[in-house]
C-alpha positions in Angstrom: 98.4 51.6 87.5 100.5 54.3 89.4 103.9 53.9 88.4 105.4 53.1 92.1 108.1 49.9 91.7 111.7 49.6 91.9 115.1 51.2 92.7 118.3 50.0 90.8 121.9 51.5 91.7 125.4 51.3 91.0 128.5 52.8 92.7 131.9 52.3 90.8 135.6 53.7 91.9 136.4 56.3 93.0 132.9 56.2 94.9 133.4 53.0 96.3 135.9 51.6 98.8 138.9 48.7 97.7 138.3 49.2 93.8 135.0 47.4 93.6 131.7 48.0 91.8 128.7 47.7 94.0 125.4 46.7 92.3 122.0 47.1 94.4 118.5 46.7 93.5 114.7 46.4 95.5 112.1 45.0 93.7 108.6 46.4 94.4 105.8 44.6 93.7 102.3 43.3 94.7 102.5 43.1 98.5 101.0 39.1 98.3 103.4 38.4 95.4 106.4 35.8 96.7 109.8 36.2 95.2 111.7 33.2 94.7 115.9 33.0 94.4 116.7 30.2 92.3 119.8 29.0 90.6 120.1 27.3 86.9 123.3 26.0 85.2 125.2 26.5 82.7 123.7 24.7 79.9 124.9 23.8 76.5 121.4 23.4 73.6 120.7 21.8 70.3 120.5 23.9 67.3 117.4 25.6 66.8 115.4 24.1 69.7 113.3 26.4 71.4 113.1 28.7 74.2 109.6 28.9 76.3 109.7 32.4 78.2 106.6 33.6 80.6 104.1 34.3 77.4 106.2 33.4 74.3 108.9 30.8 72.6 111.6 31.9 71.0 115.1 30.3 69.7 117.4 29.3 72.6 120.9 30.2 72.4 123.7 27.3 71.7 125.2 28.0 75.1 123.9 29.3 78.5 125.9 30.8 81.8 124.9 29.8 85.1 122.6 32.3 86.5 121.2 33.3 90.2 118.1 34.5 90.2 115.3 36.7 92.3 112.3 36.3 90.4 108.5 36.4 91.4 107.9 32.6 91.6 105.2 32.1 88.7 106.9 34.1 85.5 110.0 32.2 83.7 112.4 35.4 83.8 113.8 37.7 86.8 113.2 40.5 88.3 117.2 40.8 89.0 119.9 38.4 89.2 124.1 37.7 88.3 126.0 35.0 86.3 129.1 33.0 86.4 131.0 35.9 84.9 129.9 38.4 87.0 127.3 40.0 84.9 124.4 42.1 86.9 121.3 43.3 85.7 118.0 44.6 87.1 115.1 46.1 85.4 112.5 49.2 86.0 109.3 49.9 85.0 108.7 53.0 82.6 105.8 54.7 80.9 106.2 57.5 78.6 104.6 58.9 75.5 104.8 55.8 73.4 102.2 53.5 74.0 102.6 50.3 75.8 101.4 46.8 74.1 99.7 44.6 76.1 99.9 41.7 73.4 102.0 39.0 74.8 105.8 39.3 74.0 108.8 39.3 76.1 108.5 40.8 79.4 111.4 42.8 81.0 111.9 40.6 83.5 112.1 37.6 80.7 114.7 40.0 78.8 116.9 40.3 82.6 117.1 36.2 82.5 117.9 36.3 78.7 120.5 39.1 79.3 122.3 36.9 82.2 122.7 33.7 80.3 123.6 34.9 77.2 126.3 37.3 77.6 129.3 37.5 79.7 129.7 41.2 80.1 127.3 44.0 80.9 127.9 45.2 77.3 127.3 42.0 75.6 123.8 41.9 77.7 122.7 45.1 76.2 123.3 44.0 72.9 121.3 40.4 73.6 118.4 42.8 75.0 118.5 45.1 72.1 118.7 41.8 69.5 115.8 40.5 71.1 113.7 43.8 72.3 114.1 44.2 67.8 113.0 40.6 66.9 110.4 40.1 69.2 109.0 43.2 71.3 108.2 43.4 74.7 104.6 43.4 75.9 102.3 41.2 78.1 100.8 41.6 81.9 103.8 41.8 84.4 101.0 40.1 87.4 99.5 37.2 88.1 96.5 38.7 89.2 93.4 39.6 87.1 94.8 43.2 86.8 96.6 44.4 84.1 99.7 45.8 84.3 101.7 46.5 81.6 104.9 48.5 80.7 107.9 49.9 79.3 111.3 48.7 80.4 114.4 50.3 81.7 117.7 48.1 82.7 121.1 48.9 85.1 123.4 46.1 83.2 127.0 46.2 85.4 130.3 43.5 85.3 133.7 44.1 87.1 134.4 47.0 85.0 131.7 49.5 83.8 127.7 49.2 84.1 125.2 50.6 81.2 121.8 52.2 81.5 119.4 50.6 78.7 115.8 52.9 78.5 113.0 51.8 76.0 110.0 53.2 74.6 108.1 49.9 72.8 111.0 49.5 70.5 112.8 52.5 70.5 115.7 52.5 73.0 118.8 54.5 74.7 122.1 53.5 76.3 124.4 55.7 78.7 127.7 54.1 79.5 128.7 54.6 83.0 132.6 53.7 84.1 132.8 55.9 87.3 130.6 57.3 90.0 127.2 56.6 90.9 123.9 55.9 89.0 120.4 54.8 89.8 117.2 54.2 88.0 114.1 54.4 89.0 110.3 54.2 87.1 110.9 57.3 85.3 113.2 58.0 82.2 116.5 58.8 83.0 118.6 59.2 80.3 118.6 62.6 79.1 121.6 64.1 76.2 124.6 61.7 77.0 123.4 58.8 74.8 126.4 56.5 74.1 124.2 54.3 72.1 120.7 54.2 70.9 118.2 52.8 68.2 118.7 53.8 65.1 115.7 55.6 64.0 114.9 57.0 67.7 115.4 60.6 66.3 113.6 60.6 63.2 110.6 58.7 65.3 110.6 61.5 67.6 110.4 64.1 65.0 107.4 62.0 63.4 105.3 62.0 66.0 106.4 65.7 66.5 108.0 65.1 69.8 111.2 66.9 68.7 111.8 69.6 66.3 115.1 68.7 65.3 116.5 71.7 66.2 117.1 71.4 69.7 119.4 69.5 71.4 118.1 66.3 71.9 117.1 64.7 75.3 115.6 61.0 75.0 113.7 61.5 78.2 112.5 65.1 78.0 111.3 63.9 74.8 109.7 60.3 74.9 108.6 60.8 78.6 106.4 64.0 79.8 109.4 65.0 82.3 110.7 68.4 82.8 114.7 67.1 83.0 116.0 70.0 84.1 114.9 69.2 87.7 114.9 65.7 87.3 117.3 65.7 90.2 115.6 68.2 92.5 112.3 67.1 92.1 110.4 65.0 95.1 110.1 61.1 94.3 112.3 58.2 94.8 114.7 58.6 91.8 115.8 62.0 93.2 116.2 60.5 96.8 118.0 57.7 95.6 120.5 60.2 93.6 120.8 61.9 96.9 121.3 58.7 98.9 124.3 57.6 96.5 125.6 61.3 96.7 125.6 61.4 100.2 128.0 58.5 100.6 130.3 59.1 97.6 133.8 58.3 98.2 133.1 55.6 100.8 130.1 53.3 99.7 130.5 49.7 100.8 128.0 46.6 100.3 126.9 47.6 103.7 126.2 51.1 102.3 123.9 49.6 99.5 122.1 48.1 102.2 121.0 50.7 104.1 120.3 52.7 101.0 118.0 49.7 100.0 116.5 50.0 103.4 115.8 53.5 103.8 111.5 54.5 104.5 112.0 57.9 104.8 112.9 58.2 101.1 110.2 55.8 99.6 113.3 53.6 98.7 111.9 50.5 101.2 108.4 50.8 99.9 105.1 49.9 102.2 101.6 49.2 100.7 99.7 47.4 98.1 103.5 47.9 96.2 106.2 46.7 98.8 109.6 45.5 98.4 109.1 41.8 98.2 112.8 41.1 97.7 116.4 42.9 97.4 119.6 42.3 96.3 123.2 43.4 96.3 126.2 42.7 94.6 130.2 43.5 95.7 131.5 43.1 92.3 135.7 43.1 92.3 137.8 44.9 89.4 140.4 42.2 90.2 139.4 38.7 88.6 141.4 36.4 91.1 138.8 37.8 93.7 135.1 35.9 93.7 132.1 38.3 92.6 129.1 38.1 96.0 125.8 38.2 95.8 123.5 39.0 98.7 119.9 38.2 98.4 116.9 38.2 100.4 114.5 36.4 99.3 112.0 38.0 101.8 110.1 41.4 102.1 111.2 44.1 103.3 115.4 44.7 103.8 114.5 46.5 106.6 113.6 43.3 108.1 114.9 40.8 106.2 118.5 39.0 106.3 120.9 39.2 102.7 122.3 36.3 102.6 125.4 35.2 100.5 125.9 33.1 97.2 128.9 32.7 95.5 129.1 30.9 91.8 131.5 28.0 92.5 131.6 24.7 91.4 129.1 21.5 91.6 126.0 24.0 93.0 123.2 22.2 94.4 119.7 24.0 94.0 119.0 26.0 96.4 115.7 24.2 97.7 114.8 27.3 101.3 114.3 29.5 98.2 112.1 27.5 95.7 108.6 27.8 95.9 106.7 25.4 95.0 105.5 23.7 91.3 102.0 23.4 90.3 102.3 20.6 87.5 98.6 20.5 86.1 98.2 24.5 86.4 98.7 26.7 83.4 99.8 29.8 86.0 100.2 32.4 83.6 97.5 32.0 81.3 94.7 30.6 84.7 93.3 33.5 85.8 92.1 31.7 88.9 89.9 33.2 92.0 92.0 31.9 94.0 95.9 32.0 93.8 97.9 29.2 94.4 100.4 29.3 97.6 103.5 29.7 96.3 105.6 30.7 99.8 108.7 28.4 100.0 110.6 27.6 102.9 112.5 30.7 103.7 109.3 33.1 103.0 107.4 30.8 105.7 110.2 31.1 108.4 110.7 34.5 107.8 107.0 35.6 108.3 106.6 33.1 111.8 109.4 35.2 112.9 108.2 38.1 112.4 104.8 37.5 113.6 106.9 36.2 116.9 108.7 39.6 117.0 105.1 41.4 116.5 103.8 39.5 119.2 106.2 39.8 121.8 105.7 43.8 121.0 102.7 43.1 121.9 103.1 41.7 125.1 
């Protein structure tokens, strides 16, 4: 599968207007996949009950934060999302040297969900990620579809006060703190010789496998990924244009700004094709706590065309039915590997495309 999907930024102060972080992410996918926005509560669970993810069970935590959620409607985690505390994530897929496992395990997007309503700031998620990534893998087919695709995961974790960059390699993983300026990820390896955290035996790995002499400086992703880093930012491609993007408006980015960004063609950014972006999101994230965290959603493809729309975590939430796509009871989704999909457009999706196919028509005319 080419590796084509996804763009995840962050701008913090100075580069951002009225001492805010500003989280944004697209999520590129299958053009006939529908993303869902969904909300769960916080919850508080029995002592060792268990956990059913997309492929796998695993212990459920004592407590649970309230979560929002864009996720493609028939896997159990997220392909970004934001809790109560104003915790943001959103994840990437990677390939490098290592090789991926396509034996079912946690997926990325189950490891966003986990992330979100475990911890309460973007550090803690790392560390639930990292807990988890160690005790039971990631792995399994990221589609619905009879076509396998299967990856490596990379993460953009941000709160009210700093965000973190999480790259992995099957086990093996690297953080890079981030508490000013702007950062994006994108489907290649990104994090290079700052490495403020990182797995404990991903040097001695690398020298195993005779990735890296030991001598050198060391660079996770010159090493576990085939990229020439030195012009990693000059290079054509949509992690370079994004860089660009977030340069060009440093100093004054706004939520607006991560729109546009999100929106852009030109760059590859707003992706057309078998990938598109099915859904987007963006988050105004304030360093002062009396001020509510906003998240903007559309639960729709293409931002380009495509209203975000608002959600704010306050109290007594209904769920959020113009979002929710619909349940297939006696269908096993993820294992079925049926001819014939099921229709899984809710409310909002429908709208959305009669409007468009109004505006198309009318062009028409």
């Amino acid at each position: 599968m080419e590796p084509c999907s996804c763009d995840t930024f962050v701008a913090l102060p100075p580069s951002t207007i009225g001492n805010r972080i500003i989280f944004g992410k697209n999520s590129d996918r299958l053009c006939n996949e529908v993303q869902e926005v969904v909300y769960f509560p916080a919850g508080v669970h029995n002592l060792g009950k268990q956990l059913k993810c997309t492929y796998i069970e695993i212990e459920q935590a004592p407590e649970t934060y309230a979560v929002v959620l864009s996720r493609p409607a028939w896997l159990w985690g997220a392909e970004m999302g934001a809790n109560e505390h104003g915790v943001c994530i959103g994840n990437e897929a990677v390939w490098g040297r290592e090789e991926v496992c396509s034996e079912e395990a946690l997926l990325g997007m189950d490891l966003v969900r986990l992330g979100l309503e475990r911890a309460d700031t973007a550090e803690k998620a790392l560390n639930v990620i990292i807990d988890l990534l160690e005790k039971y893998g990631q792995g399994g087919n990221c589609t619905e579809d009879n076509m396998e695709f299967s990856y490596h995961n990379s993460f953009l974790l941000a709160d009210r006060n700093e965000a973190w960059i999480l790259e992995t390699a099957g086990k093996y993983w690297a953080a890079e703190k981030v508490q000013e300026g702007v950062r994006n990820i994108s489907n290649q390896l990104s994090i290079t010789t700052k490495i403020d955290r990182e797995h404990p035996d991903l040097r001695s790995y690398a020298k195993q496998r005779g990735w890296w002499d030991g001598k050198k400086e060391f660079d996770f992703a010159g090493t576990y990924s085939c990229l020439d880093t030195a012009t990693m930012l000059t290079s054509p491609g949509r992690y370079c244009e994004g860089y660009k993007l977030l340069n060009k408006h440093k100093g004054s980015i706004t939520f607006e700004t991560m729109m546009e960004i999100l929106r852009d063609k030109p760059s590859g950014i707003n992706m057309e094709g078998g990938f598109l972006t099915t859904a987007s999101m963006v988050s105004i994230l304030p360093r002062d706590s009396s001020s509510p965290c906003i998240h903007f959603f559309t639960g729709t493809p293409d931002p380009e065309r495509s209203v975000f729309k608002p959600f704010i975590f306050v109290p007594h939430i209904s769920q959020l039915l113009d979002t929710c796509s619909p349940t297939f009871e006696l269908e096993h989704p993820v294992k079925k590997k049926a001819h014939c999909k099921p229709d899984r457009r809710h409310p909002l999706y429908l709208e959305h495309q009669q409007a468009l196919e109004a505006i198309d028509n009318n062009k028409v005319l």
